[in-house]
Structure formats: structure tokens, C-alpha cells
C-alpha positions in Angstrom: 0.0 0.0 0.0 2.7 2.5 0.6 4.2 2.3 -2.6 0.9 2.5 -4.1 0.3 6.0 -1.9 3.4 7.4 -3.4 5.4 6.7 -0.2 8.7 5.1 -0.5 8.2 1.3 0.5 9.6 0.7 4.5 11.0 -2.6 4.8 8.8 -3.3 7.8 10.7 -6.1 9.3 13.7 -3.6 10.5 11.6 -2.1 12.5 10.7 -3.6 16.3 6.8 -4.9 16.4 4.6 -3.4 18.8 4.0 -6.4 21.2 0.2 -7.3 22.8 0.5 -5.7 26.7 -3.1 -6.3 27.0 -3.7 -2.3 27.0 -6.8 -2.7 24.3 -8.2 -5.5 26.1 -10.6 -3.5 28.1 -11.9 -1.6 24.9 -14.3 -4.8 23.2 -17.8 -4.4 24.6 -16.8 -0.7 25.5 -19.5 2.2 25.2 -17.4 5.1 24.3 -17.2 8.1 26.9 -19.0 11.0 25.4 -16.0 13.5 24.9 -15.9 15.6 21.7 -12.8 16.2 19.7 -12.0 18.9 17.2 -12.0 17.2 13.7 -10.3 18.6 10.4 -13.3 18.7 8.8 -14.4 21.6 11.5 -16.4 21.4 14.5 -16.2 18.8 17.1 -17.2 14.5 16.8 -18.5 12.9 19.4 -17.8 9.4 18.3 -20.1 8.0 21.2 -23.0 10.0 19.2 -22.4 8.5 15.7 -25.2 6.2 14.3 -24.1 3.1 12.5 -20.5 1.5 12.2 -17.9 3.6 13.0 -14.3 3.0 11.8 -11.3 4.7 14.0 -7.9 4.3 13.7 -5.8 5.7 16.4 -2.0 6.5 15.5 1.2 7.9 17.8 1.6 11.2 15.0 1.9 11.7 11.6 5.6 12.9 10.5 5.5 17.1 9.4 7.7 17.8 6.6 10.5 19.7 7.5 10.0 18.6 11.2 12.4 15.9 12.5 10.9 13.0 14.2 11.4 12.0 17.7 15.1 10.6 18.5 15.5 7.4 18.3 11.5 7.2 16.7 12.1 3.9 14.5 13.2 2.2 17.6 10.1 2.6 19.4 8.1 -0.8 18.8 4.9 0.2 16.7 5.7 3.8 16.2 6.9 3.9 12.6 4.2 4.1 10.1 1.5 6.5 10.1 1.8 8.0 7.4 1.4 4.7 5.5 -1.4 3.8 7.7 -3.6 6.8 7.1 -3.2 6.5 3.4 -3.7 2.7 3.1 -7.6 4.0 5.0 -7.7 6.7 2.4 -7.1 4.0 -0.6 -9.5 1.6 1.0 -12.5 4.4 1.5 -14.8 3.6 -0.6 -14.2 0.1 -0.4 -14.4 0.4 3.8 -18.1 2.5 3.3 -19.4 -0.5 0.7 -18.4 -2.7 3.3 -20.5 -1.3 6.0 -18.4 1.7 7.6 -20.8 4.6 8.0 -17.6 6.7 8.5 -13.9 6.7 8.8 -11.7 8.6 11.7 -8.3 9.2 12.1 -7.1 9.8 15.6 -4.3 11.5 17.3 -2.7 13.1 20.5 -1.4 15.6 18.0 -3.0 18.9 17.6 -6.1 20.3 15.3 -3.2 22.4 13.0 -0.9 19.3 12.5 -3.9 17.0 11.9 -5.1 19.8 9.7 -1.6 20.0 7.5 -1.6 16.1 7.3 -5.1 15.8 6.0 -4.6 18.7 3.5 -1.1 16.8 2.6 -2.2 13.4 2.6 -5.8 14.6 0.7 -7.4 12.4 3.2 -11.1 11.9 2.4 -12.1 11.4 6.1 -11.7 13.9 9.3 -8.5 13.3 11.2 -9.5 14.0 15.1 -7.5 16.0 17.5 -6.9 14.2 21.0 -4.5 17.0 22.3 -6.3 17.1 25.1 -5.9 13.4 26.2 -9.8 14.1 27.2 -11.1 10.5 25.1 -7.5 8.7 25.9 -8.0 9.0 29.4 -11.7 8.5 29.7 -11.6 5.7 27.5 -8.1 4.6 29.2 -6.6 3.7 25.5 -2.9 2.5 25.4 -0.1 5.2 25.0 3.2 5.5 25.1 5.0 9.0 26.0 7.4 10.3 23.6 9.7 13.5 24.5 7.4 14.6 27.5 4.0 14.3 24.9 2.0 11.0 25.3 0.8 9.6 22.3 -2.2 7.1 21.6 -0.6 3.7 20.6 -1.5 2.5 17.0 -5.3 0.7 17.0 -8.3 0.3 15.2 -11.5 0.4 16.8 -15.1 -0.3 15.3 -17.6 0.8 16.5 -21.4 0.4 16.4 -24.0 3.1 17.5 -21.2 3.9 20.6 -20.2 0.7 21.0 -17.2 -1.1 20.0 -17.7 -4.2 18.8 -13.8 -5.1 17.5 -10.2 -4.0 18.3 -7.4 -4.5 16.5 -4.1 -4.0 18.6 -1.4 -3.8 18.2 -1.1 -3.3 14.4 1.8 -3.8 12.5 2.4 -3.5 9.9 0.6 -0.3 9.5 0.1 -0.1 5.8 -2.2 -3.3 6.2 -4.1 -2.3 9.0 -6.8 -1.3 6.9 -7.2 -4.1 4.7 -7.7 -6.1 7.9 -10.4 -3.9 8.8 -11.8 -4.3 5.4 -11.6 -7.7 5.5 -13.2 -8.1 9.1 -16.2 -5.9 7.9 -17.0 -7.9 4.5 -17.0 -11.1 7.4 -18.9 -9.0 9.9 -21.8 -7.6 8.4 -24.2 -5.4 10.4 
């Protein structure tokens, strides 16, 4: 998928694997706390308000241009890759709302202007949502690691039906295939 987004491929297997820590397992059967984030597309979501099936994927931060990432950034298990993971959901759209998704979130720690830039860069076709506040990560106690003095959500998937979630995918990895395995998992799951 990454070379297909014009990305240069990442030869995923130099890169350390996130590992389970059981930090999702909570999430499955989870109503979602009623907290609303700033999206790109402006205004505020309230994903525990949304009707139907909900696709979010959760991401550490997308990569600025011009901005150099975190030190040692590739080391860190599972952080590497959001860039390809965003535009393997942007490829799959279409095929993600035939198969049942009544919408498609990205979700960050990262704030409204840098989720801004990336959707504008990445000509994302779905809001990106701004978690700066840690206001759904805490209420929703979601995995995180803390990079340089800023936590960031781990990378997940979540869908969700009218509030609920019914499926978590974590940890995910490679990222450019996370959401393919979503696809897949909705074409077997139908609502």
C-alpha cells in the first residue's frame, strides 16, 4: 500500500513490532465516553453520538515535513508508520463504506493544525481527530506511550457500532495493512 500512496516502500521487518501488553483488552464491549474532539473537517465529533458503524484508527503522529521526528522514533516498537497507515484508510474508503463503515476517523494526540496539515497533505477523504487534550485517551483509558514529555495514543483500530465497539485491532503492524484487515473483518462481519 505505501508504494501505491506514493510513499517510499519501509521494509517493515527492521523495524521492532509493537507487542500485545493487554492495553486494548478492556476496549471490546466498551460504550465510548462521550468527549468531543476537534476534527479537520471543523467542529467537534462525538464518536459516542455516531449512528451506525464507525471506523477509528488511532496513531502515535503523523511525520511534518521539515520537522524531524522523535530521536530514536524507529526504535520505538509500533511507532513507525503513520503515514502509510492513514493512506492505506484513504485507498480503501470507498471500499471500507461499501463494506459497511458509516464513517472513517483518524485519531491522534497531535494537535487540530498538524492533523489539519496532514489531512490537507495526505488529501485524506475522512476527518482526522484532534486528542490533544488526552480528554477521550483517558476517559476511554486507550494504550499510549510517551514520547519527549507528549503521550501519544498507541497504534489501534476500533469499530464501532452506535457507541459501542464491537472489534479492536491491537497492536497493528504493519501499519500499511491495518486497513485491509479492517476491510476484511467488515466484509465477514456484516451489520
Amino acid at each position: 500500500m505505501a508504494e501505491a500512496a506514493g510513499l517510499p516502500g519501509i521494509d517493515w521487518s527492521k523495524l521492532p513490532p509493537p507487542v500485545d501488553d493487554g492495553g486494548a483488552s478492556h476496549l471490546a464491549g466498551a460504550r465510548l465516553a462521550r468527549v468531543a474532539l476537534p476534527s479537520t473537517s471543523g467542529g467537534e465529533i462525538t464518536l459516542a453520538d455516531m449512528a451506525g458503524r464507525t471506523v477509528v484508527f488511532a496513531y502515535p503522529m503523523t511525520a511534518t515535513p521539515g520537522v524531524p521526528l522523535p530521536d530514536g522514533w524507529d526504535g520505538i516498537p509500533g511507532a513507525r508508520g503513520c503515514t502509510p497507515q492513514a493512506c492505506a484508510f484513504r485507498d480503501l474508503h470507498e471500499e471500507l463504506k461499501r463494506a459497511g463503515a458509516s464513517a472513517v476517523f483518524g485519531l491522534s494526540t497531535q494537535t487540530l493544525a498538524e492533523q489539519k496539515e496532514a489531512a490537507e497533505r495526505l488529501h485524506l477523504p475522512f476527518p482526522l481527530l484532534s486528542d490533544d487534550a488526552l480528554a477521550l485517551t483517558r476517559a476511554m483509558m486507550l494504550p499510549t506511550m510517551e514520547v519527549e514529555g507528549k503521550a501519544m495514543i498507541r497504534r489501534m483500530s476500533l469499530i464501532v457500532d452506535d457507541g459501542v465497539i464491537s472489534r479492536v485491532f491491537y497492536p497493528v503492524f504493519p501499519p500499511d495493512r491495518n486497513a485491509g484487515d479492517v476491510l476484511a473483518w467488515l466484509a465477514a462481519n456484516p451489520k
